[in-house]
ROFI-655799 format. One line per 5 residues: their letters; for each residue x negated, z, y of N, C-alpha, C, O. Coordinates in pm, 1 decimal. Each point is the difference from the previous one (the first is absolute). Layout:
A> X/Z/Y/X/Z/Y/X/Z/Y/X/Z/Y  ...
END
This chain:
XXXXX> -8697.3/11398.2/12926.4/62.7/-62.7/-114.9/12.1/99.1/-115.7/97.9/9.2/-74.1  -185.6/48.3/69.2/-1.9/133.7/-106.9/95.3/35.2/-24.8/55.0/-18.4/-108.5  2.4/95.2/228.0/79.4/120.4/48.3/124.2/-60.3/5.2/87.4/85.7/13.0  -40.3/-207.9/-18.2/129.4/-87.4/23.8/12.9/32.3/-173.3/89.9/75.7/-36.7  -175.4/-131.3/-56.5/-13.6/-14.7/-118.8/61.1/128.5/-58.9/101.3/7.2/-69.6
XXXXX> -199.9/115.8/119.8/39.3/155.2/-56.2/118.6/-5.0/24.3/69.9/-51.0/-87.6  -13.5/92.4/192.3/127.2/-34.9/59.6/125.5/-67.6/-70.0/115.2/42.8/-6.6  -162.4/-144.9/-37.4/113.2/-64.5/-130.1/-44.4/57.8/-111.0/103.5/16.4/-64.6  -195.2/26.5/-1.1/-18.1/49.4/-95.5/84.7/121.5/-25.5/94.2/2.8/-79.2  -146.4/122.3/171.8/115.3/91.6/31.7/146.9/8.4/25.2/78.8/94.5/-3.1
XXXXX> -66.1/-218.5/28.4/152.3/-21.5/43.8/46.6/-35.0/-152.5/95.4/57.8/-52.2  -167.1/-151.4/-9.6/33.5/-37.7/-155.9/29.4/101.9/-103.2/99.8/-0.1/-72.0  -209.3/99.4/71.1/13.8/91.4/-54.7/103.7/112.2/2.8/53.7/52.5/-97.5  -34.9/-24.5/230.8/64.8/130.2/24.5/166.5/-86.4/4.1/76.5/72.8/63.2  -13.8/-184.6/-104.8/104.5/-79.2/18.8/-23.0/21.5/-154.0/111.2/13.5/-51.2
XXXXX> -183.6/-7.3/-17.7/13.0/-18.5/-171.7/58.9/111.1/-55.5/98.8/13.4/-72.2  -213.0/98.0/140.2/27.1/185.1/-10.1/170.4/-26.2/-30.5/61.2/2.3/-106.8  2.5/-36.2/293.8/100.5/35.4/24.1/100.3/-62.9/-113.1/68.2/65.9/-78.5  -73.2/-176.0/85.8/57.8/-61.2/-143.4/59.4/48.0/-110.8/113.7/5.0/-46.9  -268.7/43.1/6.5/-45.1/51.6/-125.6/135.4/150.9/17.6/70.2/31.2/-96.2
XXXXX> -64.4/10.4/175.7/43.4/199.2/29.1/148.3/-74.6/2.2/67.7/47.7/-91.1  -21.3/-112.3/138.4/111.3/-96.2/34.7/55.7/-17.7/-123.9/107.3/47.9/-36.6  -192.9/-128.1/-37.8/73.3/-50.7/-115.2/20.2/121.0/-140.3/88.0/0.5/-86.0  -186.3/79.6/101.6/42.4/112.3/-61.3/109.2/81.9/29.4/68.9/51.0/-88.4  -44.4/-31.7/238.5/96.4/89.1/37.2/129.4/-147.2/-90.1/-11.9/21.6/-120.6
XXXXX> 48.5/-65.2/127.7/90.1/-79.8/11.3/45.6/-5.2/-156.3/117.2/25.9/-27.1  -206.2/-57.9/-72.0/-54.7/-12.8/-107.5/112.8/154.0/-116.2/75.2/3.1/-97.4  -157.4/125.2/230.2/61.7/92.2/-73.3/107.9/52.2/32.6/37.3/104.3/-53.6  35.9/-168.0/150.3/130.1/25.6/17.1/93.9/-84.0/-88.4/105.0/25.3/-59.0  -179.7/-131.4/71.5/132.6/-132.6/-101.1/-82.0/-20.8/-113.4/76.4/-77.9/-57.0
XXXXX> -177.5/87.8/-23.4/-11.6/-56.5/-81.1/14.8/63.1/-78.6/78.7/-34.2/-88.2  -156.1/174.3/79.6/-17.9/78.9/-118.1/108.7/61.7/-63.5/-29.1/85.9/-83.3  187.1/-117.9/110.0/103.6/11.1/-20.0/-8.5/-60.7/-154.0/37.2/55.4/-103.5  -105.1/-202.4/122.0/51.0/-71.8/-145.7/-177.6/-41.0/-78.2/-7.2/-58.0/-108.3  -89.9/91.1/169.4/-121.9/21.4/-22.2/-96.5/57.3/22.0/-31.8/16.7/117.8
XXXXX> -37.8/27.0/-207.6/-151.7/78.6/-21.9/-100.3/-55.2/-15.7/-1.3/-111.5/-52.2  -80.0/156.5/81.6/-181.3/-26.0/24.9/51.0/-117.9/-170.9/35.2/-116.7/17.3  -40.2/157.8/-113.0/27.5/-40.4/-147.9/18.7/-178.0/48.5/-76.2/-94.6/-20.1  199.0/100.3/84.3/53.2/-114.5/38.3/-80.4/-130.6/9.6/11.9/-106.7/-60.3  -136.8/167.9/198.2/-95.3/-134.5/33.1/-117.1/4.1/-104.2/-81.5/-91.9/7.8
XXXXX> 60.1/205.1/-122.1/-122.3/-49.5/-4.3/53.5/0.1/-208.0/-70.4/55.3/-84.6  170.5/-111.3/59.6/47.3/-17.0/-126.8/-46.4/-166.1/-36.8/16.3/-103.8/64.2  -76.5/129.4/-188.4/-52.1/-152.8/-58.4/52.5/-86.1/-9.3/-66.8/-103.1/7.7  198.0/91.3/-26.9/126.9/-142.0/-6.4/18.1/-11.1/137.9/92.2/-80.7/11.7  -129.5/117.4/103.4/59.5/-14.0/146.1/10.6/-119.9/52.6/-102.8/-60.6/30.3
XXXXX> 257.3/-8.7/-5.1/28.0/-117.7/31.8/-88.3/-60.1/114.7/-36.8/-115.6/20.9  12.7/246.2/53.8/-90.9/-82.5/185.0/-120.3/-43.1/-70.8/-53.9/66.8/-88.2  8.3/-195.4/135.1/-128.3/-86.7/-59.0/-75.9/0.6/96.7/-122.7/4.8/-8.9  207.1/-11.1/144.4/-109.6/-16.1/117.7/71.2/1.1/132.9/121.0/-22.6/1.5  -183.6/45.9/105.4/45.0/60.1/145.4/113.1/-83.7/30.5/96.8/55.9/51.6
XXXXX> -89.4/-220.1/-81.1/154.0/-3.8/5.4/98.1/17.6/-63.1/108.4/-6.2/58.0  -115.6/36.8/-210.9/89.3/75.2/-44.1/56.7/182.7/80.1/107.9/24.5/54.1  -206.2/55.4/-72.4/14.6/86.1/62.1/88.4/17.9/144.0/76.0/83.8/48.5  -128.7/-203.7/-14.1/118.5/-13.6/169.3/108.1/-9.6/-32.7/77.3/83.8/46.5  -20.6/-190.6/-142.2/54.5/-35.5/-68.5/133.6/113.5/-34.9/116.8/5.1/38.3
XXXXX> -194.1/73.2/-123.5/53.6/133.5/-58.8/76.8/106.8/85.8/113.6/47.0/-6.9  -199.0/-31.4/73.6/-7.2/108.9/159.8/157.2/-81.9/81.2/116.5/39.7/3.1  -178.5/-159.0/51.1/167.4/-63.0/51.6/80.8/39.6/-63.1/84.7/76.6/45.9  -85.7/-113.5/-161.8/151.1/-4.4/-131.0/72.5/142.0/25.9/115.7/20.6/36.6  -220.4/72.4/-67.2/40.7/169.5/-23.6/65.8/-1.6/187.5/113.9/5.5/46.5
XXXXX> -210.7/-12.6/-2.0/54.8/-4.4/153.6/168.4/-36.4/59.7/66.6/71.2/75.3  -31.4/-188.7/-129.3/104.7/-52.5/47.9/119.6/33.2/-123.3/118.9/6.3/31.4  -164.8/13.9/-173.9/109.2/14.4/-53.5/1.2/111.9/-35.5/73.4/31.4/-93.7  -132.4/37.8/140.1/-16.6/165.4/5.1/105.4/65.9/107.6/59.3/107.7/-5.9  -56.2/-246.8/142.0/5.8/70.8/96.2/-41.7/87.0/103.7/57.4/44.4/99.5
XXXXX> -156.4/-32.5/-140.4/-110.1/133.8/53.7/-0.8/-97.7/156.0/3.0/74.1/98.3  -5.9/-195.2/-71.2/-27.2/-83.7/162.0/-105.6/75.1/34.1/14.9/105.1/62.3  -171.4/-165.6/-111.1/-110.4/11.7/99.7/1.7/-116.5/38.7/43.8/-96.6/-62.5  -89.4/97.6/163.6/-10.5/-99.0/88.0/-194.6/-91.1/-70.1/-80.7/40.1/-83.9  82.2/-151.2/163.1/-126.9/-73.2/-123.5/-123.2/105.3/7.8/-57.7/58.4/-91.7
XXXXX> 37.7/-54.1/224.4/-131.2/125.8/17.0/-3.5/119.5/-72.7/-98.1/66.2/-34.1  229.5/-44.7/12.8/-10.1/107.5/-101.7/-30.0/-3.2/-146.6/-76.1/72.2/-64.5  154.7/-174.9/24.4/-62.5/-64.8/-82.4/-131.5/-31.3/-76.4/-41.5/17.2/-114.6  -11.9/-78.5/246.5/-137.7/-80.6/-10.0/-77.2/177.5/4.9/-96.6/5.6/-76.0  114.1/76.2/121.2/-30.9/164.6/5.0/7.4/43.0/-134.9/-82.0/84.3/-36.6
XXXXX> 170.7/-129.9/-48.3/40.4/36.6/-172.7/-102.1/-33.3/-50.0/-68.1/83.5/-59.5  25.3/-227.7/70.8/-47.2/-62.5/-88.5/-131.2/8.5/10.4/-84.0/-2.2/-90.0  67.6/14.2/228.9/-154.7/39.3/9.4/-75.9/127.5/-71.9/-117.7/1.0/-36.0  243.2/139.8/19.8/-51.5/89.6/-25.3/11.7/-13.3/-128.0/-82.5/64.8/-64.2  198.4/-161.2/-28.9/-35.4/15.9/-182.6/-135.2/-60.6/-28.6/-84.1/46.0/-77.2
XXXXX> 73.2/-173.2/161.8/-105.1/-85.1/-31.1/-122.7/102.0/42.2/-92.0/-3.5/-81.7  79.4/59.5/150.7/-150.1/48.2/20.9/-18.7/124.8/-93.8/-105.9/10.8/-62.0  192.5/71.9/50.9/52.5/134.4/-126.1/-14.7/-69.3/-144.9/-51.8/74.3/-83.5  88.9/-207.2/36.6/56.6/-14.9/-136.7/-19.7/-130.9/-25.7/-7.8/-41.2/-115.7  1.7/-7.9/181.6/-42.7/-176.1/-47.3/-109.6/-55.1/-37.4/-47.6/-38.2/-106.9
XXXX> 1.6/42.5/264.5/-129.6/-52.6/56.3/-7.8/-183.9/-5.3/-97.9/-70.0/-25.8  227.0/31.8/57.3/19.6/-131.6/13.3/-89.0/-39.6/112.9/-1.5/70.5/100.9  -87.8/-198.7/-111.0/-10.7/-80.6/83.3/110.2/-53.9/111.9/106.1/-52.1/-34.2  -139.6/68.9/152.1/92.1/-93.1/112.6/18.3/-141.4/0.0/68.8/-53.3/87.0
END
């Protein structure tokens, strides 16, 4: 039972890593076009909380054009939120 346990643990983790490298790569191809580090961590910042942020990420996504697909997405958001937020799930 341990070892089933480690096993998802590792799998959890190293799926977060990947994420995490994911949503950065992604991040700095399309985002940093129209934002800087400045951006997420400015005191008036409209995102209140992880569903705003999704929120945000879609919007730029589709009327950007950029077409990530949701995983990619959900790859964005994971990496502002864990870099710059620190929103609750």
């Amino acid at each position: 039972m341990k070892k089933i346990l480690l096993l998802a643990a590792f799998f959890f983790i190293g799926t977060n890593v990947f994420a995490n490298d994911e949503g950065k790569e992604l991040h700095s191809e399309s985002c940093i076009m129209c934002h800087n580090d400045t951006m997420y961590t400015r005191l008036e910042s409209k995102i209140e909380n992880h569903y705003g942020l999704r929120r945000q990420v879609s919007f730029c996504s589709s009327n950007l054009g950029i077409g990530w697909f949701p995983d990619e997405e959900d790859a964005v958001v994971d990496f502002l939120n864990s870099n710059y937020y620190k929103f609750n799930n």
